[in-house]
C-alpha positions as CSV (number, residue, x, y, z in Angstrom):
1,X,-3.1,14.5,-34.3
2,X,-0.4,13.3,-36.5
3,X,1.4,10.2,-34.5
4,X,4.8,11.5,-34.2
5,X,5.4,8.2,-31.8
6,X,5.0,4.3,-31.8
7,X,3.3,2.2,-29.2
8,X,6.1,-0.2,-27.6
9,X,4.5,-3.9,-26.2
10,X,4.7,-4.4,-22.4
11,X,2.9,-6.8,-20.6
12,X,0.8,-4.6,-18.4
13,X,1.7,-1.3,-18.8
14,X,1.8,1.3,-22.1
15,X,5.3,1.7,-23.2
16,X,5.8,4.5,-26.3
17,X,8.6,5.7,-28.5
18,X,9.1,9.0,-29.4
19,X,11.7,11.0,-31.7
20,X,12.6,14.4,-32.3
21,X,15.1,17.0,-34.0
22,X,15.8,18.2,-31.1
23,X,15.5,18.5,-27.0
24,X,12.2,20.4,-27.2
25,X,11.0,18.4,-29.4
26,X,11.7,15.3,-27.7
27,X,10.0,16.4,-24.7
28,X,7.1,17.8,-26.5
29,X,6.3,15.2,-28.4
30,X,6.1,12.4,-25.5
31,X,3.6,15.0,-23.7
32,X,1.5,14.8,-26.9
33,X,1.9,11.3,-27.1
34,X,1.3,10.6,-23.5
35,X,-2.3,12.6,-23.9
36,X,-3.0,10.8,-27.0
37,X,-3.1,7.8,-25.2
38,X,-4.9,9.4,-22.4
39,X,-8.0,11.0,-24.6
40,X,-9.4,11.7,-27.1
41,X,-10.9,15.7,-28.0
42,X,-14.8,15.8,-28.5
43,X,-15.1,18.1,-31.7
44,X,-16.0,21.3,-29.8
45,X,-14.7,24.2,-29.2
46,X,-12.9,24.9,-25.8
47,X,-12.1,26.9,-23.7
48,X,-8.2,26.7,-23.5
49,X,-5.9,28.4,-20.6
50,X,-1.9,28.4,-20.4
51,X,0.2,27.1,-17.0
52,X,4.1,27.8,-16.7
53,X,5.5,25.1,-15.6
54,X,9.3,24.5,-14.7
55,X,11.7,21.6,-13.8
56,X,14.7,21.3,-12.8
57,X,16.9,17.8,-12.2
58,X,20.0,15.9,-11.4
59,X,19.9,14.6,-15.1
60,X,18.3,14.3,-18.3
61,X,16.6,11.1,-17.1
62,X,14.7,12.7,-13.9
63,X,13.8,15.7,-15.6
64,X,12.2,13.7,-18.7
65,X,10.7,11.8,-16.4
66,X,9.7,14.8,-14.0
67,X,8.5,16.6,-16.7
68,X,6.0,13.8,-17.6
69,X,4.8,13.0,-14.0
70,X,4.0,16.6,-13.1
71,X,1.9,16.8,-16.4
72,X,0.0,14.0,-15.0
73,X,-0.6,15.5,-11.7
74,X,-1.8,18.8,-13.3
75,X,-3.8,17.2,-15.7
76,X,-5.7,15.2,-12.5
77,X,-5.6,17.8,-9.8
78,X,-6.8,20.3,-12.0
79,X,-9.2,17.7,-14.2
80,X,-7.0,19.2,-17.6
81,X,-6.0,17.5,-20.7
82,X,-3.0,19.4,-22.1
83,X,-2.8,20.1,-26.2
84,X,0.1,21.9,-26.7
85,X,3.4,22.3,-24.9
86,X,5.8,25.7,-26.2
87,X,9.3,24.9,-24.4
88,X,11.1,28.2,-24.3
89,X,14.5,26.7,-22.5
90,X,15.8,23.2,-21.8
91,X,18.7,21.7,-21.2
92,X,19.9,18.0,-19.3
93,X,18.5,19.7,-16.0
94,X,16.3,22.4,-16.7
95,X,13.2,22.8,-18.5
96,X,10.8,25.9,-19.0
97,X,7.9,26.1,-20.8
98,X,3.9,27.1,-21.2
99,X,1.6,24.3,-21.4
100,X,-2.0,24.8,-22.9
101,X,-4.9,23.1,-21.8
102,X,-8.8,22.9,-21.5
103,X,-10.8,20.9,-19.1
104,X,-11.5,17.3,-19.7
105,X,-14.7,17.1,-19.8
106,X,-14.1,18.3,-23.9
107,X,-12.3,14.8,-24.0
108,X,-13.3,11.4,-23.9
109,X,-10.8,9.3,-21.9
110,X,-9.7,6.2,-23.2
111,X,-6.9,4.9,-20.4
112,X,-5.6,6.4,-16.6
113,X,-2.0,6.6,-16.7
114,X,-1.0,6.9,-13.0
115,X,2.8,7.7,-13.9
116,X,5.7,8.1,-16.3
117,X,8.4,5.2,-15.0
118,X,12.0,4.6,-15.1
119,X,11.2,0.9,-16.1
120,X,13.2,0.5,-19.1
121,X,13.4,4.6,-20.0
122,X,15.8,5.2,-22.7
123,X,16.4,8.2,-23.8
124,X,19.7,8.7,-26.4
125,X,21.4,11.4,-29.1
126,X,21.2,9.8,-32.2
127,X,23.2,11.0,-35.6
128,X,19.7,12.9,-36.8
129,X,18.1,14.1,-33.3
130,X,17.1,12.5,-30.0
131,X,14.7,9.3,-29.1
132,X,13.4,8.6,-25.8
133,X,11.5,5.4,-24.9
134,X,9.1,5.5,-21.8
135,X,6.7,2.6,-19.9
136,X,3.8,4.2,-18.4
137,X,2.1,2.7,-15.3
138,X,-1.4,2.5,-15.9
C-alpha cells in the first residue's frame, strides 16, 4: 500500500496523520492507515466479503472517531482485517459506506490497537482538502 499517512510520536500509544481531497477520503484513508498498522497481507489470495456499515453523530469529531472504533470491533468480533473502504455519503454526522474485508488469518499482525481516542484528535479543513490527526490506544 502506498502510505497516504505519517506516523506521529507518542509516548505509549500510535498517533498517525492523515490527509485527503476530500471527506471520504479523509475517512478512508485513516481506515487504511489504521489496518496498516494493524497487519500486514500474506501474498495469497482471499477470500474477500463486503459489510454496510453506517454512523451517525453529534459531530464530525464522534463520528471520525465512531467510524474508527466500530472498524475495530468488527475487525475483532468477526476476526476481519478490512482492505478497502467505498463511502457512498458522508457528511459532519453521517457516514455510509461498504467496507471489504477477508479473515485475518491471510494477515500477519504486527500491533492490537484496542481503540481510536479523542487524545489530541485534530481533524481541520485546510485550503487544499482535510487533515485529521488521531492517537490510537494500543
Amino acid at each position: 500500500m502506498d502510505k497516504n499517512y505519517e506516523l506521529i510520536e507518542h509516548t505509549a500509544d500510535v498517533g498517525i496523520r492523515v490527509k485527503a481531497e476530500d471527506l471520504k477520503g479523509l475517512f478512508k484513508n485513516a481506515a487504511l492507515a489504521m489496518f496498516d498498522i494493524i497487519a500486514v497481507k500474506h501474498p495469497v489470495k482471499a477470500d474477500t466479503k463486503e459489510l454496510k456499515i453506517e454512523q451517525n453523530a453529534v459531530s464530525l469529531d464522534e463520528l471520525f472517531i465512531n467510524w474508527l472504533n466500530e472498524l475495530l470491533s468488527l475487525s475483532s468480533a468477526k476476526e476481519l482485517i478490512f482492505s478497502d473502504f467505498k463511502i457512498s455519503e458522508i457528511d459532519e454526522k453521517h457516514l455510509k459506506s461498504v467496507v471489504i474485508a477477508s479473515s485475518n488469518k491471510n494477515y500477519k499482525v504486527n500491533v492490537e490497537i484496542k481503540a481510536a481516542t479523542y487524545h489530541q484528535l485534530k481533524i481541520e479543513k485546510l485550503s487544499k482538502g482535510w487533515q485529521a490527526e488521531v492517537i490510537f490506544d494500543v
